[in-house]
TORRO-137146 format. One record per residue (C-alpha): residue in one letter; x, y, z; chain; residue number from 1. Coordinates in Angstrom, 1 decimal, m for minus. Layout:
REM residues N
<pt code="A" xx="X" yy="Y" zz="Z" unit="A" pos="NUM"/>
...
***
This chain:
REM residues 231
<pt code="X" xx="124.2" yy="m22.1" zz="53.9" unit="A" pos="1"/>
<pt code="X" xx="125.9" yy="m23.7" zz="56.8" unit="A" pos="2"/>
<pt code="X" xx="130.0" yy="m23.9" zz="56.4" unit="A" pos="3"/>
<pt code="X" xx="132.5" yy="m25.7" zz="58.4" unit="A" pos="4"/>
<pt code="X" xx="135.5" yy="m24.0" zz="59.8" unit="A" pos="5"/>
<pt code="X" xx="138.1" yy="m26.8" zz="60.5" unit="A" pos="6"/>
<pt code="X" xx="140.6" yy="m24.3" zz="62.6" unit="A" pos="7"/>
<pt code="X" xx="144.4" yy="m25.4" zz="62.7" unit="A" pos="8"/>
<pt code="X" xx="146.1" yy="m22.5" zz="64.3" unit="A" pos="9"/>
<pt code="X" xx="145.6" yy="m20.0" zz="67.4" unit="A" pos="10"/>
<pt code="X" xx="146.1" yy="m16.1" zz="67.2" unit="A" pos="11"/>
<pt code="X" xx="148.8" yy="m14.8" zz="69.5" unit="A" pos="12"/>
<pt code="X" xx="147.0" yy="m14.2" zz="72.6" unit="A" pos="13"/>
<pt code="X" xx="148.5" yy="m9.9" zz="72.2" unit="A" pos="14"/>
<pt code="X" xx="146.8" yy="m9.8" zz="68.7" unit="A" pos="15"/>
<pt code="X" xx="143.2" yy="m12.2" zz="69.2" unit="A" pos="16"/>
<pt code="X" xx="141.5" yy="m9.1" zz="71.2" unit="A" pos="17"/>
<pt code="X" xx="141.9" yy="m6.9" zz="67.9" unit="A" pos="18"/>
<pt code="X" xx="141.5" yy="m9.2" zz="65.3" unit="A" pos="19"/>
<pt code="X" xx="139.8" yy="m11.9" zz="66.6" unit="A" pos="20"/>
<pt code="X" xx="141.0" yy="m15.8" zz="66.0" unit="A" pos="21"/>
<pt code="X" xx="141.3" yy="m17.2" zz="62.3" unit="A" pos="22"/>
<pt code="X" xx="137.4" yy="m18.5" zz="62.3" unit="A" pos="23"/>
<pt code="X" xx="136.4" yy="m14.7" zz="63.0" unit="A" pos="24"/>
<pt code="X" xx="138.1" yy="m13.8" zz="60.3" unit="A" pos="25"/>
<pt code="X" xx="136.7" yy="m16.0" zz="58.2" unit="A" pos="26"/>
<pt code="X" xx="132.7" yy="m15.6" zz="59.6" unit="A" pos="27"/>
<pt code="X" xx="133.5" yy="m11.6" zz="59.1" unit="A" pos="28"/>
<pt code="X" xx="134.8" yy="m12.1" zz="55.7" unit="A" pos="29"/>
<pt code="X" xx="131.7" yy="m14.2" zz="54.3" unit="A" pos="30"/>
<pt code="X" xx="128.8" yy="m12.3" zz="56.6" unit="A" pos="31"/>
<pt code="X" xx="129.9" yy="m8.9" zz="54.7" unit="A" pos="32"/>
<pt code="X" xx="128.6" yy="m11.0" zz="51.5" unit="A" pos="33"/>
<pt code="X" xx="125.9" yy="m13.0" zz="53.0" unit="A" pos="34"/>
<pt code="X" xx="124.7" yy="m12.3" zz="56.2" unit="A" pos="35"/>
<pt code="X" xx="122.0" yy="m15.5" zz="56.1" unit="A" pos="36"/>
<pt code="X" xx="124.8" yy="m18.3" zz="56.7" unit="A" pos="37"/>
<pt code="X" xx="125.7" yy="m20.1" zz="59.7" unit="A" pos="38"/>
<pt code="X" xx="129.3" yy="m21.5" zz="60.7" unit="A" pos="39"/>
<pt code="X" xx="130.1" yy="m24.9" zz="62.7" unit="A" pos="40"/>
<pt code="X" xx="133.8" yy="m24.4" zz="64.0" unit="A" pos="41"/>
<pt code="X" xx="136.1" yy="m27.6" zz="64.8" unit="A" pos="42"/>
<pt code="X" xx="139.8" yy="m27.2" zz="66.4" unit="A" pos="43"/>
<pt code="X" xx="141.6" yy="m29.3" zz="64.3" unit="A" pos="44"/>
<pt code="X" xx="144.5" yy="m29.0" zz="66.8" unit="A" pos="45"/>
<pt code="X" xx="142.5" yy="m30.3" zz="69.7" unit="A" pos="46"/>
<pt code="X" xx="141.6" yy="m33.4" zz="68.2" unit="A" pos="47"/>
<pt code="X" xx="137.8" yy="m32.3" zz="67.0" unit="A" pos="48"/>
<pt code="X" xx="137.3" yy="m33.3" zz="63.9" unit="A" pos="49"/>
<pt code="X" xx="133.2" yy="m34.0" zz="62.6" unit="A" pos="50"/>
<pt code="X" xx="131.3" yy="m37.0" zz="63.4" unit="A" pos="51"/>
<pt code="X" xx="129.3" yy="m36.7" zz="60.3" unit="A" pos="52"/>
<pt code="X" xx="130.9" yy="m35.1" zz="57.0" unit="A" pos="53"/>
<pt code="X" xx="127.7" yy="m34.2" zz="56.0" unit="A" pos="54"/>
<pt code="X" xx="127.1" yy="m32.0" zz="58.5" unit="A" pos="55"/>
<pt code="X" xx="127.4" yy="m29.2" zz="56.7" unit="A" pos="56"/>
<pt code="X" xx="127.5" yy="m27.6" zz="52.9" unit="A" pos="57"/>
<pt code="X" xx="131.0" yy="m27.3" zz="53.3" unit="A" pos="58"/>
<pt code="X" xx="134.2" yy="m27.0" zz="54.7" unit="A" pos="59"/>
<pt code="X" xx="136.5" yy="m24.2" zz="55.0" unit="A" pos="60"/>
<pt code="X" xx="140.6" yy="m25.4" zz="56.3" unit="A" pos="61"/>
<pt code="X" xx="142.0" yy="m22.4" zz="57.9" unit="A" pos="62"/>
<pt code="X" xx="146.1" yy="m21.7" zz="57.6" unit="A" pos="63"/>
<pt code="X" xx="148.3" yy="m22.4" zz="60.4" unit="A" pos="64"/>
<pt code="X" xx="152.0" yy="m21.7" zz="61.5" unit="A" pos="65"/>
<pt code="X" xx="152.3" yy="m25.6" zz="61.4" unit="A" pos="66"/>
<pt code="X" xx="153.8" yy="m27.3" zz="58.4" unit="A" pos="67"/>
<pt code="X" xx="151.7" yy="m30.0" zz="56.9" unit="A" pos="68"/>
<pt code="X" xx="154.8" yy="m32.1" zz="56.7" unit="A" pos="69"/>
<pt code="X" xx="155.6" yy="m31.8" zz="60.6" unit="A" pos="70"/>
<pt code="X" xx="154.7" yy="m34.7" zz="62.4" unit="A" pos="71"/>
<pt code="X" xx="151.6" yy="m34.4" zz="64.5" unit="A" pos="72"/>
<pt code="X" xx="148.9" yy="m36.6" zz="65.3" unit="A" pos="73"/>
<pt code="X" xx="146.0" yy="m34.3" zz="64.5" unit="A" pos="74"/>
<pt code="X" xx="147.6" yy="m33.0" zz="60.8" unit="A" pos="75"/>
<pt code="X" xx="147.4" yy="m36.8" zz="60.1" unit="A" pos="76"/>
<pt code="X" xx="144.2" yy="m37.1" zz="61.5" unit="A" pos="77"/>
<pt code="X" xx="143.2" yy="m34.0" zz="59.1" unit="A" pos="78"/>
<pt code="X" xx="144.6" yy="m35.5" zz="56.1" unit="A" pos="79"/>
<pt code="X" xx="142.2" yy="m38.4" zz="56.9" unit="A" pos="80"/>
<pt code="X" xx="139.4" yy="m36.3" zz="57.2" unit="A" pos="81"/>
<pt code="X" xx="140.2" yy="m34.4" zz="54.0" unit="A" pos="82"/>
<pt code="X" xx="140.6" yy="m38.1" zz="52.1" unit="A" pos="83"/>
<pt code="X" xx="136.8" yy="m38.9" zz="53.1" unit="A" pos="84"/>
<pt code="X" xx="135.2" yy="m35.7" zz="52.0" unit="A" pos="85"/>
<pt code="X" xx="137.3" yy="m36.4" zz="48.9" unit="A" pos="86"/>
<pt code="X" xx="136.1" yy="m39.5" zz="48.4" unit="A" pos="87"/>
<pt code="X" xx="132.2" yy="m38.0" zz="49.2" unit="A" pos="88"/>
<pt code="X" xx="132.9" yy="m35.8" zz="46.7" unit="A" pos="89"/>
<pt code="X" xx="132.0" yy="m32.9" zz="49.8" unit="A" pos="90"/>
<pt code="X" xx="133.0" yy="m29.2" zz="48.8" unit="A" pos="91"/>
<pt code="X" xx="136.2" yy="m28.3" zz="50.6" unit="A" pos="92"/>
<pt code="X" xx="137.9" yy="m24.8" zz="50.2" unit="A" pos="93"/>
<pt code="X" xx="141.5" yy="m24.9" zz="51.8" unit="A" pos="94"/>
<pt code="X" xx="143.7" yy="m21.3" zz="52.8" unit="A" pos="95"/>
<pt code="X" xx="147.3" yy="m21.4" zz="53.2" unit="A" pos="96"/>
<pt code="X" xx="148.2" yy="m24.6" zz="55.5" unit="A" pos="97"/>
<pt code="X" xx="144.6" yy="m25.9" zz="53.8" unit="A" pos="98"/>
<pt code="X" xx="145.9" yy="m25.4" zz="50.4" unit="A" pos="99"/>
<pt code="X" xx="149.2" yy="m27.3" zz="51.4" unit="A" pos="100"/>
<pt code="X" xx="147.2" yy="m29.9" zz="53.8" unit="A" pos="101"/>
<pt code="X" xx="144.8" yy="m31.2" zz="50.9" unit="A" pos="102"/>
<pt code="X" xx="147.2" yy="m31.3" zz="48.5" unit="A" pos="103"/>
<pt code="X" xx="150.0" yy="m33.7" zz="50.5" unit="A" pos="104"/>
<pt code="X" xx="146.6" yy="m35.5" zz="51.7" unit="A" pos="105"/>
<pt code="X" xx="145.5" yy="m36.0" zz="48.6" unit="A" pos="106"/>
<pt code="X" xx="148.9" yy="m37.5" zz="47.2" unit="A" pos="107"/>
<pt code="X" xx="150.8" yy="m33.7" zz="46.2" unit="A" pos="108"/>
<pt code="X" xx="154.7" yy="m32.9" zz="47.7" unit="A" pos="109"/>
<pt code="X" xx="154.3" yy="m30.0" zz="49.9" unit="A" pos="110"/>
<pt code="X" xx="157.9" yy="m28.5" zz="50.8" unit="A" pos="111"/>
<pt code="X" xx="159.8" yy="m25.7" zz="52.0" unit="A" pos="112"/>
<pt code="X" xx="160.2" yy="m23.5" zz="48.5" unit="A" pos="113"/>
<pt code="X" xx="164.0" yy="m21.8" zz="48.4" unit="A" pos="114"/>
<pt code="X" xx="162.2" yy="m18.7" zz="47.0" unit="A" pos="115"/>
<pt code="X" xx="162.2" yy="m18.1" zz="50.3" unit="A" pos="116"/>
<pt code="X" xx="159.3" yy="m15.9" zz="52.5" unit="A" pos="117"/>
<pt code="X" xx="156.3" yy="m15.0" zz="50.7" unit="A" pos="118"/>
<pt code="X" xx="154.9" yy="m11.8" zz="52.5" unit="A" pos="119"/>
<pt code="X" xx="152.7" yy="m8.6" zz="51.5" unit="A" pos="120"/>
<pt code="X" xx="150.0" yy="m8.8" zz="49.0" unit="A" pos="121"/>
<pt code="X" xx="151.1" yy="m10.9" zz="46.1" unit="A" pos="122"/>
<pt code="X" xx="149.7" yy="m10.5" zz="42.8" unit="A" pos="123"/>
<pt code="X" xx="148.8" yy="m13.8" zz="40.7" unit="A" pos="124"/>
<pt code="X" xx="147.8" yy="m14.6" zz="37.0" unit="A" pos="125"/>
<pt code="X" xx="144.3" yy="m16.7" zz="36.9" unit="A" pos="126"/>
<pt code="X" xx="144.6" yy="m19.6" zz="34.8" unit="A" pos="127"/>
<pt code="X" xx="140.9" yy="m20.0" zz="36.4" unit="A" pos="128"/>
<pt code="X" xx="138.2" yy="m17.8" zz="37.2" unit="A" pos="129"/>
<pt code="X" xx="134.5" yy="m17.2" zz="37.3" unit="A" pos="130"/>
<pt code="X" xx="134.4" yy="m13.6" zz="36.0" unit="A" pos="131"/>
<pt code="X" xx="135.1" yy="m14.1" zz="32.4" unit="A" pos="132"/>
<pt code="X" xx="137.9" yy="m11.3" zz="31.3" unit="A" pos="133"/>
<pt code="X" xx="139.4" yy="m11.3" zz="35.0" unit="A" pos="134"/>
<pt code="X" xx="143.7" yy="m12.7" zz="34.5" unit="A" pos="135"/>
<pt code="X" xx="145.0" yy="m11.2" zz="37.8" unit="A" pos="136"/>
<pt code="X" xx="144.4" yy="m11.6" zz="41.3" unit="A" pos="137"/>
<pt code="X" xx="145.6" yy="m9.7" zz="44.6" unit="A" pos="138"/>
<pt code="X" xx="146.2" yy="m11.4" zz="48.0" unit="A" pos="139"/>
<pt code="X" xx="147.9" yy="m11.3" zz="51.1" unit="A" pos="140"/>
<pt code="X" xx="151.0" yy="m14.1" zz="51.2" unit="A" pos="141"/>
<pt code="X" xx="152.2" yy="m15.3" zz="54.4" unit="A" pos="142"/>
<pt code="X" xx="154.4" yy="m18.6" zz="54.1" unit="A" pos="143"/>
<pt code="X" xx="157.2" yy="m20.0" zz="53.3" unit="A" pos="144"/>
<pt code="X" xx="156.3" yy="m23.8" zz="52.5" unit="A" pos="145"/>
<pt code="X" xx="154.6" yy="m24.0" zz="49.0" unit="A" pos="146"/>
<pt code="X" xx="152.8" yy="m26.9" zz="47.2" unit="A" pos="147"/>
<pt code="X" xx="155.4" yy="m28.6" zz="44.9" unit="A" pos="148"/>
<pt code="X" xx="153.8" yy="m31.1" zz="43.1" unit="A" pos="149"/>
<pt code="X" xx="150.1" yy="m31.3" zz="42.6" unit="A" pos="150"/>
<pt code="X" xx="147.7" yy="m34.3" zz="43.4" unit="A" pos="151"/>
<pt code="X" xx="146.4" yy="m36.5" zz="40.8" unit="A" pos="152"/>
<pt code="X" xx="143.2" yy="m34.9" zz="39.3" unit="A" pos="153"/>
<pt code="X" xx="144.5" yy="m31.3" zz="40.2" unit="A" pos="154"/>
<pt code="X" xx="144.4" yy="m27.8" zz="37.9" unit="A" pos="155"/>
<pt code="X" xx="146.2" yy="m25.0" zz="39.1" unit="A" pos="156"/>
<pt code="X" xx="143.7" yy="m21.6" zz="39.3" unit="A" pos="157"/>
<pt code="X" xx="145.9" yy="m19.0" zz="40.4" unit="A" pos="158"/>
<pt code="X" xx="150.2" yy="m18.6" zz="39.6" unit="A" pos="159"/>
<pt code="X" xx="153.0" yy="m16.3" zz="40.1" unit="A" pos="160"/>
<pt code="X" xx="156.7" yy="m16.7" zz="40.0" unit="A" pos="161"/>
<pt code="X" xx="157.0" yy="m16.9" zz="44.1" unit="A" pos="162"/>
<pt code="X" xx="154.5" yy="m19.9" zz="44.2" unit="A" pos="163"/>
<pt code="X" xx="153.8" yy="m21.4" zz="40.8" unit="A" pos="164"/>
<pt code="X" xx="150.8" yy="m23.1" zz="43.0" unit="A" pos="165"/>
<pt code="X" xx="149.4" yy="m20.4" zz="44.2" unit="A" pos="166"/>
<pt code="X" xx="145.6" yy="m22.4" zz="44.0" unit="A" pos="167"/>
<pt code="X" xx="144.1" yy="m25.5" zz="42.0" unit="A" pos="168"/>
<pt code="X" xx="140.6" yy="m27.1" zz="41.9" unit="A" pos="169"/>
<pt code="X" xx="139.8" yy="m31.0" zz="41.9" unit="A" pos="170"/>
<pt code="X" xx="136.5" yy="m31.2" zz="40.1" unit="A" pos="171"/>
<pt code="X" xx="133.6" yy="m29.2" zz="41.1" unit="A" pos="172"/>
<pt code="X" xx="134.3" yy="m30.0" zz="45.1" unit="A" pos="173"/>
<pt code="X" xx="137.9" yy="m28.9" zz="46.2" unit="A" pos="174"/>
<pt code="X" xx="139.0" yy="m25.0" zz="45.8" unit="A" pos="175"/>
<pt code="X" xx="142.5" yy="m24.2" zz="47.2" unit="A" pos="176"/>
<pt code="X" xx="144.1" yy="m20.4" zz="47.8" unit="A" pos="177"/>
<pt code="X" xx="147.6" yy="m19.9" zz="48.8" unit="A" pos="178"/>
<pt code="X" xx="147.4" yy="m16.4" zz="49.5" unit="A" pos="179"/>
<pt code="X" xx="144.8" yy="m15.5" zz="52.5" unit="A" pos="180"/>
<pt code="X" xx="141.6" yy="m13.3" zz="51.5" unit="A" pos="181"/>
<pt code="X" xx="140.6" yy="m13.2" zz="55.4" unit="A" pos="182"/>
<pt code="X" xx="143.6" yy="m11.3" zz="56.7" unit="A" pos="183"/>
<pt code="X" xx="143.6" yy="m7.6" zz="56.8" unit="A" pos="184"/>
<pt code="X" xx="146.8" yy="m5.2" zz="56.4" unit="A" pos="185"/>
<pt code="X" xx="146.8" yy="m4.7" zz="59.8" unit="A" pos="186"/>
<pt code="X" xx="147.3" yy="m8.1" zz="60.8" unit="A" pos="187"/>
<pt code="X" xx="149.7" yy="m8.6" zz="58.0" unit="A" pos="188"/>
<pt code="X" xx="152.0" yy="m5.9" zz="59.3" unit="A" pos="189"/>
<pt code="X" xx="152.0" yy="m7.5" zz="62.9" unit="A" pos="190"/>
<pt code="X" xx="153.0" yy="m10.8" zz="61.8" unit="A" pos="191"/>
<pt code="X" xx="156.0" yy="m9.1" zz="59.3" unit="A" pos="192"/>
<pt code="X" xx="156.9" yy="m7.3" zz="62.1" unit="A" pos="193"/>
<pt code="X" xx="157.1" yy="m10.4" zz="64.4" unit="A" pos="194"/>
<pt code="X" xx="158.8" yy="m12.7" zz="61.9" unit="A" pos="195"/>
<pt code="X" xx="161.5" yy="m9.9" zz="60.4" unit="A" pos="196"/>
<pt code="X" xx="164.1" yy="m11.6" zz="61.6" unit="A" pos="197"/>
<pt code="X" xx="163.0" yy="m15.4" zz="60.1" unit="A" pos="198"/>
<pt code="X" xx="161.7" yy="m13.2" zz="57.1" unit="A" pos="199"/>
<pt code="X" xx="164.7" yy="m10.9" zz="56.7" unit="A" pos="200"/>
<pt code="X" xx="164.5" yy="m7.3" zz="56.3" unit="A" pos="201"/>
<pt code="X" xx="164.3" yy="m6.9" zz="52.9" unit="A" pos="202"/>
<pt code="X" xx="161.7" yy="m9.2" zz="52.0" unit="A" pos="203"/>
<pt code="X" xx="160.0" yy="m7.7" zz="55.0" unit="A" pos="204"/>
<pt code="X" xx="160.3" yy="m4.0" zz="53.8" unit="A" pos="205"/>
<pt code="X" xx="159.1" yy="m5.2" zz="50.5" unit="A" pos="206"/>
<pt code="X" xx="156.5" yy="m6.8" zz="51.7" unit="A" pos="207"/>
<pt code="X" xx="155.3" yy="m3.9" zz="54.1" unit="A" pos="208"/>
<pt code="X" xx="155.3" yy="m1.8" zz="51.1" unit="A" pos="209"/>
<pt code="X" xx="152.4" yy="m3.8" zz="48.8" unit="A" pos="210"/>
<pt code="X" xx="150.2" yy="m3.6" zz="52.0" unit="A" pos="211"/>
<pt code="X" xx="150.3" yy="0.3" zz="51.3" unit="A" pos="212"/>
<pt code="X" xx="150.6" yy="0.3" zz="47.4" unit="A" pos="213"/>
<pt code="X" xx="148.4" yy="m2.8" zz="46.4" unit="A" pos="214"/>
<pt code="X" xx="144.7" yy="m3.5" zz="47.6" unit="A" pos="215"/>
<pt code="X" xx="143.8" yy="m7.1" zz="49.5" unit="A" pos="216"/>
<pt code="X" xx="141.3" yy="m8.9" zz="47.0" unit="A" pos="217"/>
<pt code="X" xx="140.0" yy="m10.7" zz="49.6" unit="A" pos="218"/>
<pt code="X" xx="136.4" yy="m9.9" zz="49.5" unit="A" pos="219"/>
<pt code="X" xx="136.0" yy="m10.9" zz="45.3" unit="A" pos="220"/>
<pt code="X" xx="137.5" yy="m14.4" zz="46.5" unit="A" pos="221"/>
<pt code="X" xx="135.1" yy="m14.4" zz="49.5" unit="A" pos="222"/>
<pt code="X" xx="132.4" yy="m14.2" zz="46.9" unit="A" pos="223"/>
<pt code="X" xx="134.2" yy="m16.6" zz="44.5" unit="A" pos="224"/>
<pt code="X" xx="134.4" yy="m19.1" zz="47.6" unit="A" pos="225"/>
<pt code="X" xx="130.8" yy="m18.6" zz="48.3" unit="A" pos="226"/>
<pt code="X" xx="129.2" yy="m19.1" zz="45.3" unit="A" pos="227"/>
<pt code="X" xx="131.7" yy="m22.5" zz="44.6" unit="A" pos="228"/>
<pt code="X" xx="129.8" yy="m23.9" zz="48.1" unit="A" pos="229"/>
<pt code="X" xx="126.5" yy="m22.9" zz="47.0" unit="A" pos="230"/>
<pt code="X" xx="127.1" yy="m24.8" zz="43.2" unit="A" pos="231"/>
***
């Protein structure tokens, strides 16, 4: 299988060495399932965007410090983009700014929630998954914007009392996570530590805490993603 990685956001230069940037992330996240696919990425932020949707079996929209709702030529651009493969009915998975981007592209209200920082790893009831008899669901959270108001067609997957839209599916082509199953603890602590004062202490020290006491889910969901490309 062949996925597209539409990248909206660089890694701090001080952290890329270690980590890698957000399409590493991802390509490490799925190899450790299947090693057999191959990955296309575009950066969304430079302007590239693909000449042919069909390119590929599917798309993957990468989070971003950006908000969806700032205006720059290349998110509108994107939301362009994501409007055709809707359209083509082509399988689109978005994480964190991707969640948020298809859903204002797609006619939902992405905003700025007054719940404030979502950080650590969030735990979420599943109003949908594919293991029958699994209702909870552990990820990393790193925003503060949330999807408000859901595009027409839309079922939330995955809620919590943070971010009542924490995921939702159009159809059998359009998968969306809020929380981010690519990150690692150690990259979430660097970015809690680098946005404690935006965050605010206490939500930071809460949030440092889950990273000890909760496990990351983020290789079920790799599998989850994976298997909703291939369907």
């Amino acid at each position: 299988m062949h996925i597209g990685i539409l990248k909206t956001d660089a890694v701090r230069p001080e952290w890329a060495s270690q980590f890698g940037e957000y399409p590493d992330m991802f390509q490490r996240l799925f190899l450790a399932v299947d090693a057999t696919l191959s990955f296309t990425v575009w950066d969304v932020e430079c302007g590239e965007l693909p000449d042919d949707a069909s390119c590929v079996d599917g798309y993957v929209i990468t989070g971003s410090k950006s908000s969806v709702y700032d205006d720059k030529a290349w998110i509108r651009q994107a939301e362009t983009f994501i409007r055709e493969l809707h359209a083509q009915r082509r399988k689109v998975v978005g994480i964190c700014f991707g969640h948020q981007l298809i859903a204002r592209a797609l006619g939902g209200v992405v905003d700025k929630s007054t719940n404030g920082w979502g950080v650590g790893i969030h735990e979420y009831e599943l109003l949908h998954s594919p293991e029958q008899g699994r209702g909870k669901l552990s990820l990393i959270a790193s925003h503060q914007d949330q999807v408000m108001g859901l595009p027409p067609g839309a079922e939330i997957i995955a809620s919590n009392s943070h971010c009542p839209i924490a995921g939702f599916r159009i159809g059998d082509h359009i998968l969306t996570f809020q929380g981010h199953p690519e990150f690692i603890p150690e990259y979430a602590r660097e970015i809690i530590g680098f946005r404690r004062q935006m965050i605010g202490d206490t939500r930071a020290d809460e949030g440092l805490e889950t990273l000890s006491s909760r496990t990351q889910e983020g290789p079920w969901v790799a599998r989850w993603i994976l298997d909703f490309l291939r369907a």
